[in-house]
N, C-alpha and C positions, 0 to 999 in steps of 0.2 A: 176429792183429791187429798193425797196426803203427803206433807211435805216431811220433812225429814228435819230434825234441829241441826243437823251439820248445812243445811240448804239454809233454815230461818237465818242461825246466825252469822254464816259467813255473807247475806246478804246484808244483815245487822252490824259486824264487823265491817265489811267495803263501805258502807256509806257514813259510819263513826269515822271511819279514816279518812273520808272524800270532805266532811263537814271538817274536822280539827285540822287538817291538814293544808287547807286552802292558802293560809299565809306561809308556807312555806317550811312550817316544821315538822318533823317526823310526830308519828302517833306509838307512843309505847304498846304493849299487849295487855301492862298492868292496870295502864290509865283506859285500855277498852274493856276491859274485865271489869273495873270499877265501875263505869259509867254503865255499861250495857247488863250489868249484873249474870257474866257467864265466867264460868270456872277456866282459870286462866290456864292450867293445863288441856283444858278444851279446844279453849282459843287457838294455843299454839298448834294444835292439830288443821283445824282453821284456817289458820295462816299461812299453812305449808303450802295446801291445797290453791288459795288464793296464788299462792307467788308462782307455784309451778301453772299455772293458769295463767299467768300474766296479767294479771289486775293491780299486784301491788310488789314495789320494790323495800327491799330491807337495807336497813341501815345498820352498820354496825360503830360499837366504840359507845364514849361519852353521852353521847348526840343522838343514840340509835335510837331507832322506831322502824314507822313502816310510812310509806307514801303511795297512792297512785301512780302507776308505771305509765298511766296514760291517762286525760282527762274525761271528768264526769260524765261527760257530753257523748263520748267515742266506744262507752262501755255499756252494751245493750243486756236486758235481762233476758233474752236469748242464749246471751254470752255467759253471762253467772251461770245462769241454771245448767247450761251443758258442764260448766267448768267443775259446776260442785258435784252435779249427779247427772249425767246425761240420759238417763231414764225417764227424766220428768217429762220431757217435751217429744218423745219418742212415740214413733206411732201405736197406736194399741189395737189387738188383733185378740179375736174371741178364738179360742181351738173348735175347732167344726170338727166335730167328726159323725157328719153325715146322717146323725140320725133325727135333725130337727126342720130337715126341709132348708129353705133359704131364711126364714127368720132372725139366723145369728146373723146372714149376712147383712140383712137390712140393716139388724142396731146396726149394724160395724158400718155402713155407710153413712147412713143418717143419723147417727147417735156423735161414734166415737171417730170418724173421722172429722166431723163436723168442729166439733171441739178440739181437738187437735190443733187443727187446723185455725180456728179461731185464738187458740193459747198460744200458740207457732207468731200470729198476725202480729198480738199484743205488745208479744216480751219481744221482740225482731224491731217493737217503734219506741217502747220506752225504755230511757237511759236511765243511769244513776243518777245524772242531772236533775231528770224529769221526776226523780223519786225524794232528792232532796228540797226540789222542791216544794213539792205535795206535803209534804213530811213537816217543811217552817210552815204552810201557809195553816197545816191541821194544829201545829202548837201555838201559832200564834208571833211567830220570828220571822223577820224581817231576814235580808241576808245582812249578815256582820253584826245582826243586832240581838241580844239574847234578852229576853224575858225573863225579868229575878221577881219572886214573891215570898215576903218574909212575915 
């Protein structure tokens, strides 16, 4: 499978802004540019994408950033992946044209809808939640708690 960097890092973006954001402050695009090391004109392509998706609300003025329009929990990776590229989770169909017998059809049952259907299962149970997670318990952070090594 091949993902697209506008999929890797608008999933990289939503969950920078799900972790910085928790207490209640907006996340800039400059402060997710720095930490996540993506070109801040990228970003703001990014970001559009996320907000017209409804994952994240803008702030503007002094104060501005970006926040979760809804929580961690509520936002399944079913829901990203259609919002970023609705291709990804989309069924996939081999072109027959008739001169291989039923063989295409079989991969396309047992192959590729299998899988589908299996990627469909995955991203439909786990949230941004369940990714931030994963994500402190693989760096080694506690929640609220950051790991400094000098």
């Amino acid at each position: 499978m091949k993902i697209s960097t506008k999929v890797e890092f608008g999933i990289v973006a939503l969950a920078d802004i799900a972790i910085y954001s928790e207490n209640g402050d907006t996340v800039s695009s400059a402060d997710i540019s720095r930490r996540q090391n993506i070109s801040q004109k990228y970003l703001e392509q990014i970001l559009v994408a996320l907000r017209q998706a409804g994952f994240i609300r803008g702030q503007k003025g002094s104060r501005g950033g970006y926040t979760l329009a809804r929580p961690a929990s509520g936002i399944t990776f079913a829901e990203i992946l259609d919002g970023l590229d609705n291709n990804i989770l989309a069924d996939t169909y081999i072109n027959d044209d008739g001169s291989s017998g039923d063989l295409r059809e079989t991969v396309n049952s047992c192959i590729w809808e299998k899988l589908n259907g299996y990627m469909r299962e995955f991203t439909a149970k786990m949230t941004l939640a369940d990714f931030i997670e994963l994500h402190r318990s693989d760096s080694g952070e506690s929640e609220g708690e950051f790991m400094y090594y000098i």
